[in-house]
GULO-726475 format. One record per residue: residue in three letters; x, z, y of N, C-alpha, C in turn. Coordinates in steps of 0.001 Angstrom, whole numbers, plus 500000, padded with zeros to 6 digits. Example, Ala and Ser with C-alpha at 12.3 -4.5 7.8 and 13.67 -1.06 7.14 Angstrom:
<pts>
ala513190507800494310512300507800495500513200507800496700
ser512850507080497750513670507140498940512900507870500030
</pts>
This chain:
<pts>
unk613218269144536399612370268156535714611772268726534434
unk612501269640533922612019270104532548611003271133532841
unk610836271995533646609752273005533702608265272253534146
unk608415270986535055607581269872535826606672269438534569
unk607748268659533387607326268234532307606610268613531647
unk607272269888530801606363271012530295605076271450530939
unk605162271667532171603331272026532449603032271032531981
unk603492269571532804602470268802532772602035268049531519
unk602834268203530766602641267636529119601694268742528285
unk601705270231528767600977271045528622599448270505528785
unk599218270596530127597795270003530336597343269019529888
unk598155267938529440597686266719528889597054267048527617
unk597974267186526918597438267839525604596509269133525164
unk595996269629526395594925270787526139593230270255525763
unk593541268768526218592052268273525710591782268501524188
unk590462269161524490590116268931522250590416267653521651
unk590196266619522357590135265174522048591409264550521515
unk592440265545522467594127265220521517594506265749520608
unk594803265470519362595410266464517938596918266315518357
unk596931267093517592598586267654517694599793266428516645
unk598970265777516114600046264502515376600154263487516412
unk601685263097516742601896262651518077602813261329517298
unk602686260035517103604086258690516921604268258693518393
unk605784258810518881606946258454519663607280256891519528
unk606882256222520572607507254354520670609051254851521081
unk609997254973520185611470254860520617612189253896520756
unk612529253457521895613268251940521826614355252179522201
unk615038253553522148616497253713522001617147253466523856
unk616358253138524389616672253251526168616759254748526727
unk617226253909527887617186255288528748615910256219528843
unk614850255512529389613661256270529494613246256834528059
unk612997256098527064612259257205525333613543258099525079
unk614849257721525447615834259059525368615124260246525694
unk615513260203527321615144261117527798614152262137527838
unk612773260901527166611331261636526436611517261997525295
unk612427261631524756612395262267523224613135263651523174
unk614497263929524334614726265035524328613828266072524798
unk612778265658526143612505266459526559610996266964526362
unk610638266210524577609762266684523803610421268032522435
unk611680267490522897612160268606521798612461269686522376
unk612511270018523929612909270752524424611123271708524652
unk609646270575524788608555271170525073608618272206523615
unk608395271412522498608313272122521112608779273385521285
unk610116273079520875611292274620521141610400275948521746
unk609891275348523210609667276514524264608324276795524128
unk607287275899523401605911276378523087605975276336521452
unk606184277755520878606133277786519566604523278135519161
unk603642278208520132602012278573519729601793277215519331
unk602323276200520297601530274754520134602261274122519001
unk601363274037517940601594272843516502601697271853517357
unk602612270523517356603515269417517587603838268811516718
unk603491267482515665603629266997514802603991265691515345
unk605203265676515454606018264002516066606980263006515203
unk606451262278515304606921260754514425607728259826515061
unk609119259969516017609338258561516423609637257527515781
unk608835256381515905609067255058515896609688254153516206
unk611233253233515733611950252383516477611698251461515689
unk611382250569516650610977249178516294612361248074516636
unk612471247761515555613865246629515978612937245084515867
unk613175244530517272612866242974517222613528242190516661
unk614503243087515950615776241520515606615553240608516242
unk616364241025517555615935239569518746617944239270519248
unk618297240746518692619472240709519372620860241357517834
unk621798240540517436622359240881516808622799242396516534
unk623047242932517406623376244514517665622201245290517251
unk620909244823517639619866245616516780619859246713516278
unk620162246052514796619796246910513425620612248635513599
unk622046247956514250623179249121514371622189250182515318
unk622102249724516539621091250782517323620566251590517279
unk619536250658515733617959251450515815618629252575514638
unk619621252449514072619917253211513237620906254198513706
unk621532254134515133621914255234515543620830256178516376
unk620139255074516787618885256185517475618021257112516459
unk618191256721515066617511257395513904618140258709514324
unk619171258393513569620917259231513734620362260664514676
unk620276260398515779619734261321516976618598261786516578
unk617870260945516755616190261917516203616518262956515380
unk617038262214513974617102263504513077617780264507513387
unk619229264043514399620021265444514331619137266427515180
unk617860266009515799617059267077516564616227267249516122
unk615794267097514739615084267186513919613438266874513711
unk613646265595514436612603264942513974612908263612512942
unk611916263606511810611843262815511077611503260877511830
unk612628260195511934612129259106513153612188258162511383
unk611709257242512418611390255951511092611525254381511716
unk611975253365511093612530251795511601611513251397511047
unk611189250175512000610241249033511438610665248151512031
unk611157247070511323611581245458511463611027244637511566
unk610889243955512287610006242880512684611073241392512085
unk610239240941511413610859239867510246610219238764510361
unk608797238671511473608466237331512068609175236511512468
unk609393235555512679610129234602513181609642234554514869
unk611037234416515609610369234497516833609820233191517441
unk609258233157518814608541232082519287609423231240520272
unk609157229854520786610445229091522047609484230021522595
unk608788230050523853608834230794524653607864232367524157
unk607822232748525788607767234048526121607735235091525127
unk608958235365524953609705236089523754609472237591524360
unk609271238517525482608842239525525779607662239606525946
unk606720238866526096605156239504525950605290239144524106
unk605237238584523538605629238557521851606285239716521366
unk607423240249521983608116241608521591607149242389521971
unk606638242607523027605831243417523646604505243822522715
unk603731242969522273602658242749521055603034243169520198
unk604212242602519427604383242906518071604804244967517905
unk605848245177518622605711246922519477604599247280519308
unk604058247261520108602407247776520111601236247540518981
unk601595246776518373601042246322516880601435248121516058
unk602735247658515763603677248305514949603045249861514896
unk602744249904516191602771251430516360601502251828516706
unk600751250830517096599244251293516904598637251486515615
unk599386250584514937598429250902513216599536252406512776
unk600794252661512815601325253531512691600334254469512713
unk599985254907514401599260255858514925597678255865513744
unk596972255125513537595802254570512496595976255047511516
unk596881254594510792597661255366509151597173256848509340
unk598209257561510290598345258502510448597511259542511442
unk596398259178511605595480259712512684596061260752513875
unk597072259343514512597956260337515696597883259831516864
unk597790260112517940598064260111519448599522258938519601
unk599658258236520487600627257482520916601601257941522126
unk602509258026522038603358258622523154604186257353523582
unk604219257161525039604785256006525500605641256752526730
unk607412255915527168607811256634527995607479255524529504
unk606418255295529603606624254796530746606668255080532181
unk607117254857533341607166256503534347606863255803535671
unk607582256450536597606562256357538272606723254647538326
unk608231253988537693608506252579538871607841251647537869
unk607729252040536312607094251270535737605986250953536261
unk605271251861536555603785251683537366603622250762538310
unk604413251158539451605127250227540637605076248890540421
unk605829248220539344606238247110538889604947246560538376
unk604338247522537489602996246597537374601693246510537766
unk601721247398538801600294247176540171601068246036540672
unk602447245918541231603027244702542033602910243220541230
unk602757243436539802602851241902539416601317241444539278
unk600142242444539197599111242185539210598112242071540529
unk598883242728541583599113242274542981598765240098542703
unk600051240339542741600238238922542971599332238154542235
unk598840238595540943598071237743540404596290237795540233
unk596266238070541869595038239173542407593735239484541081
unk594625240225540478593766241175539506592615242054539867
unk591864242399538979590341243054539688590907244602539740
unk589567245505540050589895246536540067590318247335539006
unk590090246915537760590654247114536429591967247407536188
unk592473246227536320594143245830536823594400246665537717
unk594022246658538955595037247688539914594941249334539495
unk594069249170538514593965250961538674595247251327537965
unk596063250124537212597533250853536276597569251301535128
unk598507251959534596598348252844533554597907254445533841
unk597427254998533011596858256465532730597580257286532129
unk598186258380532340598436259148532211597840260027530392
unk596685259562529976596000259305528962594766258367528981
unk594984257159528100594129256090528152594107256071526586
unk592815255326526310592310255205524933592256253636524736
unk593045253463523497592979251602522916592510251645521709
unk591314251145521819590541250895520236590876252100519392
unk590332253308520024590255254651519376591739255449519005
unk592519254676520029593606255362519769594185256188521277
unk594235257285521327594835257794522646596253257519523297
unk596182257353523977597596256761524362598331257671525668
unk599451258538525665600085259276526485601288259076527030
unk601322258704528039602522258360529200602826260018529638
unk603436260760529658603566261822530258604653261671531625
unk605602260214531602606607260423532863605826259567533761
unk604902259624533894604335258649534802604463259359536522
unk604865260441536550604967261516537352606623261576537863
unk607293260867537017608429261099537167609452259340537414
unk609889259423538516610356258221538508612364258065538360
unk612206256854538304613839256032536903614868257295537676
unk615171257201538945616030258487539209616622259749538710
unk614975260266538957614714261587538086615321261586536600
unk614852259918535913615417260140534697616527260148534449
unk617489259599535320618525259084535278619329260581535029
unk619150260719536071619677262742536494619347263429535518
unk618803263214535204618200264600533577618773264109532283
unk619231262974532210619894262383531318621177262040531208
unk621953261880532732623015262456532655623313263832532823
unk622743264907533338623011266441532782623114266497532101
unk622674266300530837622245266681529524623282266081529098
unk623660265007529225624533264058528279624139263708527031
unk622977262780527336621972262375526194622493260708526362
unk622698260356525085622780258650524642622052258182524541
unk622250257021525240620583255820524747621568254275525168
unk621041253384524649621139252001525058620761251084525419
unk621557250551526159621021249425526954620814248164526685
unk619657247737526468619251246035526369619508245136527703
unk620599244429526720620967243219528071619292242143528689
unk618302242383527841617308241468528696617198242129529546
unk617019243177529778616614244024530951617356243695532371
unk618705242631532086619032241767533142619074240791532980
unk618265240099532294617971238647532450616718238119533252
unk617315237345534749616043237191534977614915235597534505
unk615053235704533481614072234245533287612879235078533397
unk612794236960532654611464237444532346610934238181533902
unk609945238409533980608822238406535374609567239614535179
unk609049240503534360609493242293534867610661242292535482
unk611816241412535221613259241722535250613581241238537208
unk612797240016537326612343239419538270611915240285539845
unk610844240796538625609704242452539517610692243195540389
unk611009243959539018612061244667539464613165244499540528
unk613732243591541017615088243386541199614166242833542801
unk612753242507542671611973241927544264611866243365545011
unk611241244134544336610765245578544806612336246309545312
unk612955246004544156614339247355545123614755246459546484
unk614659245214546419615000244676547620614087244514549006
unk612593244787548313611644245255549357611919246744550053
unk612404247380548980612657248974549336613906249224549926
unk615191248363549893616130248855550839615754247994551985
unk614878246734552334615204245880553567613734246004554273
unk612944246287553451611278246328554892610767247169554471
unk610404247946553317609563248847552879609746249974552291
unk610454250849551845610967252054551435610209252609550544
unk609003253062551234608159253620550111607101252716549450
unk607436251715549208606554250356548504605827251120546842
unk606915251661546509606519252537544704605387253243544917
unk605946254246546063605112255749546298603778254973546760
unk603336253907547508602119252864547775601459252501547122
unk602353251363546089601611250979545109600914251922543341
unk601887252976543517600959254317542503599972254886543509
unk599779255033544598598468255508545388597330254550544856
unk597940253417545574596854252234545327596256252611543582
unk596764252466542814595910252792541407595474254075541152
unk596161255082542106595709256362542458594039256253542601
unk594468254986543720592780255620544854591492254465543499
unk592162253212542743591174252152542252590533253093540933
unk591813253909540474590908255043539293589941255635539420
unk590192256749540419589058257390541062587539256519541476
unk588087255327542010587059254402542216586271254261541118
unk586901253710539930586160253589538813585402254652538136
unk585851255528538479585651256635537734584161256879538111
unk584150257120539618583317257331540422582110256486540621
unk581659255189539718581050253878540179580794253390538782
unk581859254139537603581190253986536401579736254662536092
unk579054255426536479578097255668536050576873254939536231
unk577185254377537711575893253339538108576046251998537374
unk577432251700536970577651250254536401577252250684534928
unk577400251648534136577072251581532936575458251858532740
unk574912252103534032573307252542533720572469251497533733
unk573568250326535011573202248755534944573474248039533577
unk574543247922533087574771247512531535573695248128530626
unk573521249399530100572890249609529045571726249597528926
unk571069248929530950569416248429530906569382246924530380
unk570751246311530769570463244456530941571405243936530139
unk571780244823529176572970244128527670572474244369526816
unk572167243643525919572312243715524085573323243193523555
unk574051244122522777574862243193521804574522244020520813
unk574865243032520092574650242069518602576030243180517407
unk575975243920516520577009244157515646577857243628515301
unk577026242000514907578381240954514685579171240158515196
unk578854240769516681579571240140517712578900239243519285
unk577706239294519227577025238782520083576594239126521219
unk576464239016522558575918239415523596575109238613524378
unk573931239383524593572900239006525483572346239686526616
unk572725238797527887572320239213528979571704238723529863
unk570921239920530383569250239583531233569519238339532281
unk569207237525532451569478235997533579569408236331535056
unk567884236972534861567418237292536551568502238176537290
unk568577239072536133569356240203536579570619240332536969
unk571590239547535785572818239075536262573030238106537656
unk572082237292537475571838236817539090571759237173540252
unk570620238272539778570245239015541612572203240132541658
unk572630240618540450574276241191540932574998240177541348
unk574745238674541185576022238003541337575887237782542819
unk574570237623543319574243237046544829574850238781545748
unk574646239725544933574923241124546093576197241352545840
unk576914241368544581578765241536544285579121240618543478
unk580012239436544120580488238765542540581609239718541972
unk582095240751542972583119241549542218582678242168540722
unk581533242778540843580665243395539679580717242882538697
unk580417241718538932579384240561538036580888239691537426
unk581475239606538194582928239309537836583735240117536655
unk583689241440536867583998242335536252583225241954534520
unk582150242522534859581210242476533645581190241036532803
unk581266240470533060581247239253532431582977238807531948
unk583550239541532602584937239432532049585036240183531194
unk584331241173530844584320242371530139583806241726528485
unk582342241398529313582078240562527845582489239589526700
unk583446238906527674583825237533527294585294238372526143
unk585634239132526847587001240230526236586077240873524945
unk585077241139525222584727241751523676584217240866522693
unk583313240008523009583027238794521907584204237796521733
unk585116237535522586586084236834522567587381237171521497
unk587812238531521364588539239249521307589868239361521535
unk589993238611523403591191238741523687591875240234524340
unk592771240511524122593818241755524743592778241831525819
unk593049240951526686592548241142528376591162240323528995
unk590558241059529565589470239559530207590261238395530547
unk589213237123531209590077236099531025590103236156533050
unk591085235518533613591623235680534534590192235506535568
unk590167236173537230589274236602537520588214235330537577
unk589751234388538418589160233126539050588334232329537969
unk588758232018536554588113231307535923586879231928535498
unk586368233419535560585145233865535184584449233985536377
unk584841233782537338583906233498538722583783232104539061
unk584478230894538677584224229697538515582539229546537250
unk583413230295536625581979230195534931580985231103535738
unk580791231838536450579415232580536371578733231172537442
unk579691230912538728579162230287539744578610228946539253
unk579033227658537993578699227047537142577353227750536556
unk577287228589536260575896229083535245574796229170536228
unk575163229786537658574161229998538345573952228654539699
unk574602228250539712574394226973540593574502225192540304
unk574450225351538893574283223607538516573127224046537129
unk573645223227536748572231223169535406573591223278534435
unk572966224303533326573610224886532675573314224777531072
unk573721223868530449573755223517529140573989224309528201
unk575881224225528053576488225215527588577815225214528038
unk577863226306528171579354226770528757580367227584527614
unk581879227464528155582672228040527067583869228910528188
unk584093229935527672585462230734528146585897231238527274
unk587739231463527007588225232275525980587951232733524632
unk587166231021524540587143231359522635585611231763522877
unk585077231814524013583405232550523393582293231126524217
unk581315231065523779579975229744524092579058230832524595
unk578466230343525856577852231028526474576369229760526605
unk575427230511526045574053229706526210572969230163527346
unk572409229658527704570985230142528479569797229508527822
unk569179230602527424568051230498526535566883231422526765
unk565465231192526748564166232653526664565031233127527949
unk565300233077529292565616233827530201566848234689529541
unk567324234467529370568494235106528918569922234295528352
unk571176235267528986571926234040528729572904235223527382
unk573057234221526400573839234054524942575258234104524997
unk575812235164524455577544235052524214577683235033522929
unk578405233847522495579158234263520919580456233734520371
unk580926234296519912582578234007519495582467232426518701
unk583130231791519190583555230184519065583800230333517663
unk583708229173516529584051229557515084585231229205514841
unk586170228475515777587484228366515779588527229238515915
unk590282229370515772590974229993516038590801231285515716
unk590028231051514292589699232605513697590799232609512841
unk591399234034512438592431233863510866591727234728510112
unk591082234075509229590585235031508411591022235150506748
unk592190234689507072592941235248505366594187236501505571
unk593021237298505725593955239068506375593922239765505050
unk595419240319504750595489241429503602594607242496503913
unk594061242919503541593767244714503812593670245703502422
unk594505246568503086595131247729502176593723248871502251
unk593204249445501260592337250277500846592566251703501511
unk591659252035502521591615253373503660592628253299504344
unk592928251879504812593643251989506133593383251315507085
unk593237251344508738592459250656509586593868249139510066
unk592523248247509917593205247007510646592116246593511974
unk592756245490512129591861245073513563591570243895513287
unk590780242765513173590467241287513369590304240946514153
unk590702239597514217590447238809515184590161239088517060
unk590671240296516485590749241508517992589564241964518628
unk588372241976517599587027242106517853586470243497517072
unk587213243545516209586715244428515078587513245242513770
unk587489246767514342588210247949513457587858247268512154
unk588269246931511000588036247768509913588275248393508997
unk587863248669508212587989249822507409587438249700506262
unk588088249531504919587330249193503713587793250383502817
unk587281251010501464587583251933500636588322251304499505
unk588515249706499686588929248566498528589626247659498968
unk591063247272498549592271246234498727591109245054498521
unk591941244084499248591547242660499121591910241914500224
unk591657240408500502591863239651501470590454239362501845
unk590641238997503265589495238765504336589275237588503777
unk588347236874503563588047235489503699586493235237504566
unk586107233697504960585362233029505780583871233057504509
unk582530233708505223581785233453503682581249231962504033
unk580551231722503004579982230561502733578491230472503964
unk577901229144504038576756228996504880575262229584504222
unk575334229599502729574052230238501732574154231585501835
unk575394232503502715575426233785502790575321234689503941
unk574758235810504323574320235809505855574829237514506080
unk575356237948506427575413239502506961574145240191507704
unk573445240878507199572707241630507855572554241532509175
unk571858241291510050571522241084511575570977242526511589
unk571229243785512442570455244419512929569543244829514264
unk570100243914514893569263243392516165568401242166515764
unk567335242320515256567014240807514765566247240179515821
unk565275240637516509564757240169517860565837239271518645
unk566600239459518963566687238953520177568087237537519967
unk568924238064518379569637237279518019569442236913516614
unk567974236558516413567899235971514592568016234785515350
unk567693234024515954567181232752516765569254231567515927
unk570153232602516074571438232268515803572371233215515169
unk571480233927514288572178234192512829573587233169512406
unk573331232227511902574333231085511435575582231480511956
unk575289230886513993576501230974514587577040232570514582
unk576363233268514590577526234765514480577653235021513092
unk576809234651512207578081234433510476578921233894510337
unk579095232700510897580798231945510712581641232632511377
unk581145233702512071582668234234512996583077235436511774
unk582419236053511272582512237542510474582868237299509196
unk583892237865508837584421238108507322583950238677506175
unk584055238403505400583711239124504191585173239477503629
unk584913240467502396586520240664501742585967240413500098
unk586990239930499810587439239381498668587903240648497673
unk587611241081496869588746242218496055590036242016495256
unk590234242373494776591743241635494458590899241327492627
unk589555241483492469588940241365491383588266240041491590
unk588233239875492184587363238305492983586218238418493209
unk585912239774493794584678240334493646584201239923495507
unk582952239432496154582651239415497474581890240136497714
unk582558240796498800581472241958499258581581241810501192
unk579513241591501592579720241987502575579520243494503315
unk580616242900504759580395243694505502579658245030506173
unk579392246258506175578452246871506877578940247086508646
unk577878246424509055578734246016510638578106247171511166
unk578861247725512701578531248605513509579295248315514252
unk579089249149515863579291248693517115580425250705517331
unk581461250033517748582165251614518535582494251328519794
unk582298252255520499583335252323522048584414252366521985
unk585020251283523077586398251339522635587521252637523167
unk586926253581523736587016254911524583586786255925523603
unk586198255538522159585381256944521328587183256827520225
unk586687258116520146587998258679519214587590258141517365
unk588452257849517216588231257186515905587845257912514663
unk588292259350514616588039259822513369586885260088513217
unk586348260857514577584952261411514617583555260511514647
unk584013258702514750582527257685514906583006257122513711
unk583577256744512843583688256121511881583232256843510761
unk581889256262510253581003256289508706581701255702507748
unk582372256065506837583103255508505495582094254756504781
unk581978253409504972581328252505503596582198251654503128
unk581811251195501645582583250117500967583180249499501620
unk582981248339502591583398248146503913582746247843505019
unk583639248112505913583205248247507411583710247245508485
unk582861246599509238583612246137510986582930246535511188
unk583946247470512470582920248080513796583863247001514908
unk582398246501515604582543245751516653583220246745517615
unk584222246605518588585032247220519817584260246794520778
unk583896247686521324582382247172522555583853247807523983
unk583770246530524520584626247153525626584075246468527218
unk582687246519526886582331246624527795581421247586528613
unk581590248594528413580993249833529617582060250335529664
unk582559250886531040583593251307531888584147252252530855
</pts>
């Protein structure tokens, strides 16, 4: 497993696009064990390759034993000499779904980590993880998005993100971790089944000893073959987008009527897609919104008379042949600290980045942010100012925004222009 690793963690990291400052998600389990040794073991054996690694243990204080844990898993890091570091999560937790909440707040933690520190994300997730979640998105007939899985290297709002055991499944780890006689611990949720994964899990091994065997090795093909798909089909879909989309800096999207029409009558898969896409970037939820309800909303837009429509926080108009997306002025929080040259995220729409401490606040209606698309969205200036922040200085000084648009695929150090301050809109809609 260790020579397997090494290539293949080799090649990952030969892209220019990856720097060599790497945060480690350590959650003290079996699987980030085993990745954490067998990053100390890549280092060691490639002394050409600079390797700059940070693990991260995040304690949920969800479970009394916790704190002890995360501080023996320190314990380890350092004795292998990496500098690891705790972050406590001191939110109060929620009555329900307390693992997609752990799950967020994790990925919070360590995405701005990675931000601070202009580093790559290392995640141990491996072959059955995969398994488990093509199978739960199976069931919840997800688009082709969803089935394609996780990546091997995938990019989140300019941050790279590296699975390297994705190649390697729980077995394998198991075996390399007892050779070694490497410690890690075990979280009792991981057998509780109220949570779906725990659920997942425990359906699939019983698919695999009683009807199906190779159900894992299937369902990683299947996102095998939907990647390639995408991969392969992104170029015609983004040549369609960047003829029949405008958006807006401060959050707005406008798209061609006829056009979205004549795709919806030849693929609602497409048109499904894309419009889920949109609704995810002006919206600024994690995920599009589920398939069925954005193929209910397109089939509403195009077959009754169409007023105004709403999905996931965003108002969708038809207007001048063209139909209008813009972020709802509700369920915004816009009293956000922000610390001076360090990146945050709002309202899950927008990096930013200011050179000056202060709090976010809502501006007033006598005050307007720059429109730089003015054609096609001055018509509703207003409504995309109530969604966008201004910051406050800790002088009581208001200063707006200089808005811009990034891919959510582009590497962060190299598209970001330093002004007083900044939102760059997360455009996550071209493939």
């Amino acid at each position: 497993m260790i020579s397997n690793f090494n290539n293949h963690f080799a090649k990952i990291i030969k892209s220019p696009k990856i720097k060599n400052r790497f945060i480690l998600g350590l959650s003290g389990g079996i699987d980030s064990m085993a990745l954490l040794h067998l990053l100390r073991n890549f280092i060691d054996n490639n002394k050409k390759i600079k390797i700059d690694l940070i693990p991260i243990i995040v304690d949920h204080n969800l479970r009394c034993e916790s704190e002890k844990e995360a501080k023996e898993v320190k314990k380890i890091s350092e004795s292998l000499g990496f500098n690891a570091q705790i972050k406590k999560i001191t939110e109060p937790k929620p009555n329900g779904n307390i693992q997609n909440w752990a799950r967020k707040q994790r990925r919070n933690f360590l995405c701005h980590a990675c931000m601070d520190k202009s580093a790559n994300l290392i995640l141990a997730h491996h072959f059955d993880d995969q398994a488990e979640t093509l199978f739960m998105r199976l069931i919840k007939k997800t688009g082709l998005d969803g089935l394609s899985g996780m990546s091997a290297v995938s990019n989140w709002n300019g941050i790279f993100i590296l699975r390297p055991l994705l190649n390697n499944n729980k077995d394998q780890i198991k075996n390399y971790v007892q050779s070694k006689h490497i410690k890690y611990f075990e979280d009792i949720s991981n057998f509780n089944f109220k949570f779906e994964r725990v659920k997942t899990r425990f359906l699939l091994e019983n698919i695999k000893k009683q009807l199906w065997p190779n159900i894992s090795y299937d369902l990683n093909y299947l996102g095998h073959l939907n990647r390639n798909l995408l991969i392969k089909t992104s170029s015609i879909f983004d040549c369609w987008i960047k003829k029949n989309i405008s958006i807006n800096p401060g959050g707005a999207v406008r798209v061609d009527y006829k056009s979205l029409k004549n795709i919806f009558e030849k693929s609602y898969h497409f048109s499904t897609r894309v419009v889920g896409k949109i609704i995810q970037t002006v919206g600024g939820s994690e995920y599009p919104p589920k398939r069925k309800k954005t193929f209910e909303l397109i089939y509403s837009i195009f077959c009754s008379q169409l007023k105004k429509k709403n999905l996931g926080n965003v108002n969708i108009l038809h207007s001048m042949g063209y139909l209008f997306f813009f972020r709802e002025s509700r369920n915004i929080n816009f009293e956000v600290n922000i610390e001076s040259n360090k990146y945050h995220v709002f309202d899950g729409r927008f990096l930013v980045l200011s050179s000056i401490s202060g709090k976010l606040i809502k501006c007033t209606e006598s005050e307007f942010v720059p429109i730089y698309h003015k054609k096609p969205f001055k018509k509703y200036d207003k409504q995309i100012n109530n969604t966008i922040p201004y910051l406050k200085t800790l002088e009581g000084k208001t200063i707006k925004p200089h808005l811009s648009i990034i891919n959510q695929n582009s590497e962060l150090k190299n598209n970001l222009k330093q002004n007083c301050f900044s939102l760059y809109l997360i455009n996550r809609i071209l493939v």
